[in-house]
Structure formats: structure tokens, C-alpha cells
N, C-alpha and C positions, 0 to 999 in steps of 0.2 A: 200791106207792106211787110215782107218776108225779113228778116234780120238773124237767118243763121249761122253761128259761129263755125269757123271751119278752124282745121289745123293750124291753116298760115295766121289767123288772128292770133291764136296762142302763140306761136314760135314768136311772133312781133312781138308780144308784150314782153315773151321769158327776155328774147336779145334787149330790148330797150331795158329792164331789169338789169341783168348780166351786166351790157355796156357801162350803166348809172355803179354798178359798184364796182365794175372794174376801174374806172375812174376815182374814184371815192376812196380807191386802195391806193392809187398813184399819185393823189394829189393831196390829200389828207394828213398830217403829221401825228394827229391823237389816237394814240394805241386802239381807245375804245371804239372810233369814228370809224376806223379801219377795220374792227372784230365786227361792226355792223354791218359794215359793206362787203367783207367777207360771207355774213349770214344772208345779206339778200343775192348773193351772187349762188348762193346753194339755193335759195329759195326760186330763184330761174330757173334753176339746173330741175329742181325737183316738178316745177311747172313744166318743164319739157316732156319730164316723163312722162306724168300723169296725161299730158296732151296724146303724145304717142300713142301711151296704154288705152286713150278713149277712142282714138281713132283709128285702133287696129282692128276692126270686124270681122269674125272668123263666124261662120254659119248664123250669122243674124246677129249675134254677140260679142260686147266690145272683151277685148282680153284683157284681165285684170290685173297680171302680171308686173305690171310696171307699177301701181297704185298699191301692192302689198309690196314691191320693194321698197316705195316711199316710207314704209312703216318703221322699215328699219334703218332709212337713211335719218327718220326725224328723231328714233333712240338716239343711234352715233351724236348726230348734231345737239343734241340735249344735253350726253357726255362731254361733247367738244365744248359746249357751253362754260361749263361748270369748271371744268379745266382752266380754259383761257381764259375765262374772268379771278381764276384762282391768282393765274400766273401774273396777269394784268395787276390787280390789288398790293402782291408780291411787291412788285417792280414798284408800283406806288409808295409804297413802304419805304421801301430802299434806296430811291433816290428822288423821291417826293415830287415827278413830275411824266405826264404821257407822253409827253413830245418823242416819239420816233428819231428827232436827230439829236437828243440828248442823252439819248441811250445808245453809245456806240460799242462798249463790249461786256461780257457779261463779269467782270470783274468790278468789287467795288472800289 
């Protein structure tokens, strides 16, 4: 029994991914619930590529292009980490609570 993964198996898992935190950002109110489902809707995004860069075959050889951009999309996102959990903590601080509709301007 043969069981080889092709592209369309990857593109389904990145969209079911994608779908689960684009929802997870719409329906969610905790800042932090939302920064995660934000990071898994990058982590689809970055499944796409690497799917792509595997299944582009150019003279016998998959292009690797996309899998060294990943490198620097998971610096960025590393950055954006440390950032948004900064800003998150902040907020915490400052009015002692994550709920998204209790934070309506950025004024104390």
C-alpha cells in the first residue's frame, strides 16, 4: 500500500490550520488566545511555502527557496513574539484584564 503525500495533502492541512485561527481570532476575546491563533495562522502560511518550495522540481531537484525564506519569516515572527507579548503584559498592567472588549481605547 503506497501512501504518498502530494501537495494538495499539505495545502489541506495549511487551509484547515489557517481556517482554525482565523476563527480563533473572530471569535476569541483574550488578547493572548488571539496572539496564538494569529501564530498558528503564520504557521499555515509558512506550511504553504515550504509545501510549494518541496514540490517545485527543477532538473531532479526540489527548489529550496521557499524553505530559506522560512528562515527569515521565523526570525520576524520571533521578533513579533517578544514584541506582542511585551505589549500584551503592558495592557495587563494597566488595566488588569485581556478581554479584547474591555480594552476599547488606548487612553487610561
Amino acid at each position: 500500500m503506497e501512501s504518498a503525500l502530494t501537495l494538495n495533502h499539505f495545502l489541506f492541512v495549511s487551509g484547515v490550520l489557517f481556517a482554525v485561527g482565523l476563527a480563533g481570532v473572530l471569535i476569541r476575546r483574550n488578547l493572548i488566545v488571539i496572539f496564538m491563533c494569529l501564530e498558528l495562522m503564520l504557521a499555515a502560511a509558512n506550511l504553504t511555502l515550504v509545501a510549494f518550495s518541496r514540490f517545485n522540481v527543477q532538473d531532479g531537484e526540489p527548489g529550496y527557496d521557499g524553505q530559506v525564506l522560512l528562515f527569515f519569516i521565523i526570525t520576524v515572527a520571533a521578533a513579533e513574539v517578544a514584541v506582542g507579548l511585551a505589549i500584551i503584559v503592558a495592557l495587563f498592567r494597566s488595566r488588569e484584564t485581556t478581554d479584547v472588549t474591555k480594552i476599547n481605547s488606548m487612553k487610561f
